[in-house]
N, C-alpha and C positions, 0 to 999 in steps of 0.2 A: 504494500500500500504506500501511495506516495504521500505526502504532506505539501500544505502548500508552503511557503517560502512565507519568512515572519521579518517583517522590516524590524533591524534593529536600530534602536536610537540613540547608539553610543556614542562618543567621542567622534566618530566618523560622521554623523551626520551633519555638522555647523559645517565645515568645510564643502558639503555638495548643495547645502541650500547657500552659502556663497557664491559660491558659482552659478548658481541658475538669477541669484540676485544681479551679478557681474553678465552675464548673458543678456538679464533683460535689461540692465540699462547701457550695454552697450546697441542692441537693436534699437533702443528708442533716441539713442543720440545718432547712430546713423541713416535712420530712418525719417527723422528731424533735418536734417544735414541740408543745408542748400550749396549745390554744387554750381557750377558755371557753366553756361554753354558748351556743349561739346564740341572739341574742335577736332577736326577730320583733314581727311587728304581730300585732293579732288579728284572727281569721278574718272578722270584718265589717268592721274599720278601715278609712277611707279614706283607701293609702297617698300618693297624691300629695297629695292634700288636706294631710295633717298634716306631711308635708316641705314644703311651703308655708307655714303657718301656722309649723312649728318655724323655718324659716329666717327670717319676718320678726318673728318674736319677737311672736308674736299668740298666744294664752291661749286657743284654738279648737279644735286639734286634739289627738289622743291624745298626742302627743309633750309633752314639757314642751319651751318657748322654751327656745334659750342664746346668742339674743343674736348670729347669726351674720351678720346684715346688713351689721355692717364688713367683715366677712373676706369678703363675697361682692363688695360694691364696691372694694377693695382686688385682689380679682380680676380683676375685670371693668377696672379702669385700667391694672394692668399686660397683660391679653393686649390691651386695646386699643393702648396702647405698642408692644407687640409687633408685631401689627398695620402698624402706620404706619411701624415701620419696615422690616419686611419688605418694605413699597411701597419705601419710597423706596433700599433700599438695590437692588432689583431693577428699578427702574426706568432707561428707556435715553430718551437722546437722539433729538431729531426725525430723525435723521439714520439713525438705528438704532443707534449704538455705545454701547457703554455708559456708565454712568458714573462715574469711580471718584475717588477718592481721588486716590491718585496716576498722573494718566491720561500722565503720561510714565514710566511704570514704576517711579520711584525715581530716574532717569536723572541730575537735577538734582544731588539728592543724592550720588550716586557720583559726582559729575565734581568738586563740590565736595570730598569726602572724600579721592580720589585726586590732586589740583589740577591737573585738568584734564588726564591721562595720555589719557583718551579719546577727546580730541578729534579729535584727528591721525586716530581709527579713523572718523569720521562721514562721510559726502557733503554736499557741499555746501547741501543742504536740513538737515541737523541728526538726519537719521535714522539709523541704522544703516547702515551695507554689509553685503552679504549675507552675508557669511562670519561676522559678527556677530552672526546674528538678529536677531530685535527681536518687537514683539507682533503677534498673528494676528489 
């Protein structure tokens, strides 16, 4: 027999009735919003053509240049940034594991900070006991 599902009203619910608060008054201020005339190409224009020419700041197309070639390389080095590090931060060891930062979990660090209360908790290899944990 199945049960129906029981809204719980814990600590979790302020945070989702803010956001539906946050929801609706952002609909009512965009929705509010007076925008400006739409401005368009003209019916013959050619539109890639002159976003081309406007981006490289070339005196060709309908658009007038503004010059936007820094902002576009400027772009293009931070998502390549981006990029490189997404690889390497998701990238894993020949072995399959991953690789992190701190690949003994902080462990070092807390045996340092507590002087050494943990040790006494390890096996003879340096890893955890089970009752312990340790990483999966």
């Amino acid at each position: 027999m199945t049960t129906k599902p029981e809204l719980r009203t814990g600590s979790h619910l302020l945070p989702g009735l803010a956001a539906v608060v946050l929801f609706v008054v952002m609909a009512v201020v965009i929705l509010r919003a007076s925008f400006g005339d739409p401005q368009g190409f003209g019916p013959d224009a050619p539109i890639t053509a002159s976003i081309g020419y406007a981006m490289f700041n070339l005196d060709m197309g309908t658009i007038p240049g503004e010059g936007m070639l820094v902002a576009f390389e400027i772009i293009d080095a931070v998502l390549v940034a981006a990029l490189v590090a997404a690889v390497l931060l998701a990238r894993r060891e020949q072995d399959g594991s991953m690789v992190a930062l701190l690949a003994d979990g902080g462990r070092k660090v807390r045996d340092q900070l507590t002087d050494g209360e943990s040790e006494e908790r390890r096996s003879s290899d340096g890893r955890p006991t089970a009752d312990r944990g340790g990483d999966r």
